[in-house]
N, C-alpha and C positions, 0 to 999 in steps of 0.2 A: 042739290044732292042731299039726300036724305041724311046718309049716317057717313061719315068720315074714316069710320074704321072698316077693317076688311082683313076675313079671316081666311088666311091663304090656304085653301083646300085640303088636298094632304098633309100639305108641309105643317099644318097648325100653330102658325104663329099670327100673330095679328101686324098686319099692316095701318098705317097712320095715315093716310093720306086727308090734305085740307087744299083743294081745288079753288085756283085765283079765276078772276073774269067772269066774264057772262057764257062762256061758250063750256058746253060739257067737256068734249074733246078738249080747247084748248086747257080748259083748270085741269082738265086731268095729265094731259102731256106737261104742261108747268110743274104740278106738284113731283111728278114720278121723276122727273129729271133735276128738279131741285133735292130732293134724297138722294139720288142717285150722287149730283155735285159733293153736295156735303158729308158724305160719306156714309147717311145712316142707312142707304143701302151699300151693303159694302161688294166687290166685284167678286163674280162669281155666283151671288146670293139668284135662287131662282123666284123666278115671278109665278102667281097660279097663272092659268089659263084662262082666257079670255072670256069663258064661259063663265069660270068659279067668280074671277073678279067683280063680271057685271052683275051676277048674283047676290051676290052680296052687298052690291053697289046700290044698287036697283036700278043701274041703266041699261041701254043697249049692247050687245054684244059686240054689233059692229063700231060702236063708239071707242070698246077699249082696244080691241083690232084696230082700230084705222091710229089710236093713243101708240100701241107699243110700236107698229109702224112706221110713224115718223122720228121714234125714239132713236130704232134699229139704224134707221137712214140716217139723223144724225150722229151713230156711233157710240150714243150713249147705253144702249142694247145692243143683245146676239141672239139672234132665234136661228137653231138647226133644228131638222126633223131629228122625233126619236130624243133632244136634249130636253125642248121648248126655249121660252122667253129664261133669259139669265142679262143680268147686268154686268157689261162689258168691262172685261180686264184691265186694268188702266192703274199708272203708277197713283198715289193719290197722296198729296203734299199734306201732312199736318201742320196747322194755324200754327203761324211763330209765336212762341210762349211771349207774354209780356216781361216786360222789363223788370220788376220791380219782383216777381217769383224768382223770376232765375236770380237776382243778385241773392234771394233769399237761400237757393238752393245751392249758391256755390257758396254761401256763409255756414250752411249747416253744422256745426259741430262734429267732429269725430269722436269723442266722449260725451258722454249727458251723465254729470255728477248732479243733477239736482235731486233733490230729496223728494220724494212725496210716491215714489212707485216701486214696485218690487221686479227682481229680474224675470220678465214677460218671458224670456227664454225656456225658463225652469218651469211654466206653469204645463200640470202632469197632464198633458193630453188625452195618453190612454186611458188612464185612470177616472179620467173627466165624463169618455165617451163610456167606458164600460158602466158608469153610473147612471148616466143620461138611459142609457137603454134598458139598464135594469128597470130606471123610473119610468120610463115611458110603458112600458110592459107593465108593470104594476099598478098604472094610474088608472082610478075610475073615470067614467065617461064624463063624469061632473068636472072633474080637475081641467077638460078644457073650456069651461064656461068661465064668467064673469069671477064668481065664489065670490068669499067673506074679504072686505077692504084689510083686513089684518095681512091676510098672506096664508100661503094652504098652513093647513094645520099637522101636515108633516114636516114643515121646516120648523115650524113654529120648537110643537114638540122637542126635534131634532136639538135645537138650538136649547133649549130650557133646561136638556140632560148636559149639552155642552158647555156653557156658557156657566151653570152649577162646579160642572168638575173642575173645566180648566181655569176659569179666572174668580173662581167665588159670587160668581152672582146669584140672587133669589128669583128665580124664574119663574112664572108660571103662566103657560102657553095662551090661558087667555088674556094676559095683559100686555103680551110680544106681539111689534107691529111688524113686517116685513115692506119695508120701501126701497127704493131704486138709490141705495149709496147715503154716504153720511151728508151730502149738501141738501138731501131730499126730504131726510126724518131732521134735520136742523130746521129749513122749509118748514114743515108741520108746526114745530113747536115754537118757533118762532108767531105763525099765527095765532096757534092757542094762547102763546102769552099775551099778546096783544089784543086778544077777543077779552081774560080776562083784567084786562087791565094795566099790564105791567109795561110800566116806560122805557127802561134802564134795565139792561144788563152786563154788568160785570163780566170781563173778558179779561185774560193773562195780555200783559204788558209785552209780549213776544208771542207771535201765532202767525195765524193765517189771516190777509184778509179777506181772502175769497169768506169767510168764514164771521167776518165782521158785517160784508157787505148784505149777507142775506137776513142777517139781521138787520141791520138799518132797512132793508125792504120789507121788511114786515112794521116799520114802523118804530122801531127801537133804537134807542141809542146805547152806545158802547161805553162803558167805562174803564179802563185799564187800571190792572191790578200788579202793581210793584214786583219785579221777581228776584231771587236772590238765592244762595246755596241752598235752601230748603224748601226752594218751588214758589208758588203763588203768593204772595201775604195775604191774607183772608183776615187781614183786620180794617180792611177798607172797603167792609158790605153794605154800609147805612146809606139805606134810599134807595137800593136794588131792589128789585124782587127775581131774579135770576143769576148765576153764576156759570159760566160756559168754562171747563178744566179738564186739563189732561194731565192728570193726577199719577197714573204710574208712568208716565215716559213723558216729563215735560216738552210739549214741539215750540220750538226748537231746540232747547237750553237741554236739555236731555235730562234733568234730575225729575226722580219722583219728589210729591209732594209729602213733606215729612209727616208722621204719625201727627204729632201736636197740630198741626195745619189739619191734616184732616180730620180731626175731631171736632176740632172749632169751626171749620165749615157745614158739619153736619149741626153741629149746636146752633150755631146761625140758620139753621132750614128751619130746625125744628123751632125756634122762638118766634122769629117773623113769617113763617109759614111759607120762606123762599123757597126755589127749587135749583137743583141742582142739576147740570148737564154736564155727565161724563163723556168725558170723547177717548175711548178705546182703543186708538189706531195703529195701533204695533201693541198691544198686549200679550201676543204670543212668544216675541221676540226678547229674551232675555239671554246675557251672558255670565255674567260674573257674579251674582249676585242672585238668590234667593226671588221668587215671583214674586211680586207685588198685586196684591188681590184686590179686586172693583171695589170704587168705592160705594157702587151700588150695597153692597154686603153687609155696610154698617146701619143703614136708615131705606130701604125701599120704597119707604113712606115718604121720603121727598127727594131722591135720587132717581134720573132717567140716566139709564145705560145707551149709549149709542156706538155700535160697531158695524164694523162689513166686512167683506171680503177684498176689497182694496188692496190692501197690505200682506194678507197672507196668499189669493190666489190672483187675483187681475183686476183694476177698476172697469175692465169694462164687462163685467159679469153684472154690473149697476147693480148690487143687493147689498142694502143694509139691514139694522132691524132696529126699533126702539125697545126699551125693558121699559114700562113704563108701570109710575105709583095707582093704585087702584081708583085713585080719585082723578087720575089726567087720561086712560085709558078711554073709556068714553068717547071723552070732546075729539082726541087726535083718530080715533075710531070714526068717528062722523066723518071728520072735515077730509078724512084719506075719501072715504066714500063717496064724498058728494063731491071732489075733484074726479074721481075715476082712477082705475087699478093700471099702473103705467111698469110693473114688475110682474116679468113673464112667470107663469105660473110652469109652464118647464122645466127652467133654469133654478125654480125656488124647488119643485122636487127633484131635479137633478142634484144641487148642494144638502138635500136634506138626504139621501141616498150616499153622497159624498162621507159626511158626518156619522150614520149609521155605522156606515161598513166600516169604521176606521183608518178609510184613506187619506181624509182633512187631516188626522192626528200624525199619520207618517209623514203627510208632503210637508208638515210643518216642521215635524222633526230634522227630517232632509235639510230643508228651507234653513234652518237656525243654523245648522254647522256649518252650511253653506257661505251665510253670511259671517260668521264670526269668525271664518277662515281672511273672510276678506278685509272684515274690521283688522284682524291681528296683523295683515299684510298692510295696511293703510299704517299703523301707529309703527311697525317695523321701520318703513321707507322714511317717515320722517322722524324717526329717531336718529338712521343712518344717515339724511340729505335734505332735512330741515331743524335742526335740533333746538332750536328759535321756537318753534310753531309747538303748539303744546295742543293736543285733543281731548275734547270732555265731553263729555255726556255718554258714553260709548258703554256704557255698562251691560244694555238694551237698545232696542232701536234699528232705523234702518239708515241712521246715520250721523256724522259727528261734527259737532264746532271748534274748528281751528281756529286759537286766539291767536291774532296777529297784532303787530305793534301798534302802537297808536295814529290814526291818520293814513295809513298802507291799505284798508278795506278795497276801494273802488281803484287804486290802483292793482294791486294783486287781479280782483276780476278781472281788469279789461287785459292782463297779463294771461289769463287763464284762455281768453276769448283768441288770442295771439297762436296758444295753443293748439287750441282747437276744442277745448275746455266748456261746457256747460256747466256755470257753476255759482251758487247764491251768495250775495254776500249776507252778512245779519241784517243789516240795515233793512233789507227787503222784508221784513219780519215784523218789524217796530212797528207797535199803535200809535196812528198819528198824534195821540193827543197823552203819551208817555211822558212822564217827570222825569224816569228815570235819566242818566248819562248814557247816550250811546256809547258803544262799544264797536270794536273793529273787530269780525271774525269771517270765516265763510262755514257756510252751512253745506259741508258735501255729504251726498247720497251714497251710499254703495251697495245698493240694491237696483239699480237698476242696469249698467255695464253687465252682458254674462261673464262668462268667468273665464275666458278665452282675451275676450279683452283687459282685461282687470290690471295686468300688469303695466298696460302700454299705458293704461289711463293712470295708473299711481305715478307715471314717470312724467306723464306732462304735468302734473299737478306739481310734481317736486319741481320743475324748473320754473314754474312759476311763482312759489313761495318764496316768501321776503331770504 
């Protein structure tokens, strides 16, 4: 048989069919009743006609007649006048799940306190879609081609006037890349540095290692930098030639990195000609305190800004962007290029549309009270029903470190888990190759429960704490 697919006449959907044996007839009565078994014809669903089928087919007509035929006789089909061929009503048992999902699904969590997402609930839909259409309306023909490996040059723009106003950075559209999320523009620059040369990167002693690990895939090794009430120590840069920091909202430890640290890390670029990798990942999220502006703002010239939308509207929107120095622009311009453009040019003028109209700056405004309602309800309940447990970092962010007593870390979790509790302890955090002393805390989110939940989840949290 020629071609295995088959475009069902009126109905226009395509049929699959892959014919067993030597016999036309038979492979074709095999295959139709084998779909038909497994359900991906599902009952009810009509068949073309015997004509369209063979046509398509390229066999005899009476081949597929004499096929539906022995179908119908078997009961696997129903042919009435006036209906035609349809696949016969029939209850149809789904495959027993395996073992090993279901125990997973009856473990599920009823709360997910981990940190690292924002409440997917709240993200503005309407406001999403009325931007999406405005952009799609206003986009030239070219915006759905390939274009520039940067990113359309309406986000670009978009972001250069944003990212100036609200966090202090020096922007300018030709040197902003637009990539798929912060693990992807880490990705790039991890290869640049290793194209030119650089072994060792300096990374906070508390982080991610989703975040270590793609560095070492680029070929780099990690070296952990001491932390302490005033963020990173940045006196432990000899022999780097990079430093990877989350300088206004340390992750996890929640303190920004102090004025005197950040001046000596820009002193340190500027001398040995290292660079510096800011990670921006709640920068819009502040409460009690005064914004803490990019450390992009100080030196340009050897600071990369790295942000997304992650944290303010949804990780799976995949859009980040680099701010990159006029001398790394270039190379991470190439290498985006010569990988291929994997961030939908939609979605980049959809948020560019977003930013314009000033609906990013309201849902974020929203977004902050939001959470700082939920922050002050978190630090309330264990004032009241843990007054043991002390929270820090919480000034900003999207969430906070309960210090716990010594030695209590991985029991508390597994108490949490008892709960119904998804919830990090520190330890999951620590560079494996840290001097520091571990410490006993948990790292909870509260951004991601909506806000319907919120209470039920502060309460299992309380009966879990020491």
């Amino acid at each position: 048989m020629a071609e295995s697919w088959a475009t069902l006449g009126a109905e226009g959907f395509d049929l699959h069919v892959e014919p067993t044996g030597s016999g036309v007839r038979k492979g074709l009565t095999d295959a139709l009743r084998e779909a038909v078994r497994s359900g991906r014809l599902a009952p009810g669903t009509r068949l073309p006609s015997s004509r369209s089928l063979a046509v398509d087919l390229g066999i005899a007509r009476n081949t597929v007649a004499d096929a539906y035929a022995d179908l119908v006789a078997e009961g696997w089909l129903t042919a009435r006048q006036g209906s035609g061929t349809r696949v016969a009503e029939r209850t149809v048992v789904p495959p027993a799940p395996e073992t090993a999902p279901r125990r997973r699904e009856q473990g599920r969590p009823v709360y997910d306190l981990a940190p690292g997402s924002p409440d997917l609930a709240s993200f503005p839909r309407t406001a999403w879609l009325r931007a999406a259409r405005r952009a799609l309306t206003a986009a030239p023909h070219e915006a759905l081609g390939y274009g520039d490996p940067r990113g359309r040059p309406e986000l670009r723009t978009a972001l250069s006037g944003y990212l100036s106003r609200a966090r202090g950075v020096r922007a300018d559209p030709e040197r902003i890349v637009i990539c798929s999320g912060f693990a992807d523009g880490l990705t790039l620059l991890g290869a640049v540095l290793r194209q030119r040369g650089v072994r060792s990167v300096a990374v906070e002693a508390y982080g991610l290692g989703l975040h270590w690990n793609l560095l070492h895939r680029s070929g780099l090794r990690t070296v952990p930098l001491p932390l302490d009430g005033l963020g990173a120590r940045t006196d432990g840069l000899a022999g780097v030639g990079a430093v990877l920091l989350t300088p206004a909202h340390q992750f996890p430890m929640g303190v920004p990195l102090h004025p005197e640290r950040r001046a000596a890390v820009v002193d340190w670029a500027r001398r040995t000609g290292g660079l510096i990798l800011e990670d921006d990942y709640d920068g819009e999220f502040r409460y009690d305190r005064q914004p803490v502006g990019a450390l992009q703002g100080l030196d340009p010239q050897h600071v990369v800004h790295l942000g997304s939308a992650s944290k303010s509207l949804a990780p799976a929107l995949r859009l980040g962007w680099l701010v990159l120095p006029p001398s790394l622009a270039p190379e991470v311009t190439a290498l985006k290029g010569g990988g291929g453009w994997s961030t939908g040019a939609l979605d980049q003028l959809t948020l560019a549309e977003f930013l314009t109209s000033g609906a990013y700056d309201r849902h974020v405004r929203a977004a902050r009270l939001r959470y700082r309602r939920r922050r002050d309800a978190l630090v309330a309940a264990l004032a009241d029903r843990a007054p043991s447990v002390h929270a820090t970092g919480i000034a900003a962010g999207l969430h906070a470190v309960l210090r716990l007593p010594a030695g209590t870390e991985q029991s508390v979790v597994r108490a949490a888990a008892w709960q119904g509790l998804a919830v990090h302890g520190l330890t999951r955090y620590r560079h494996p190759d840290a001097v520091t002393e571990p410490q006993d805390a948990l790292v909870v989110g509260y951004g991601t429960p909506p806000d319907h939940a919120w209470s039920g989840a502060l309460d299992a949290l309380c009966r879990a704490l020491p």
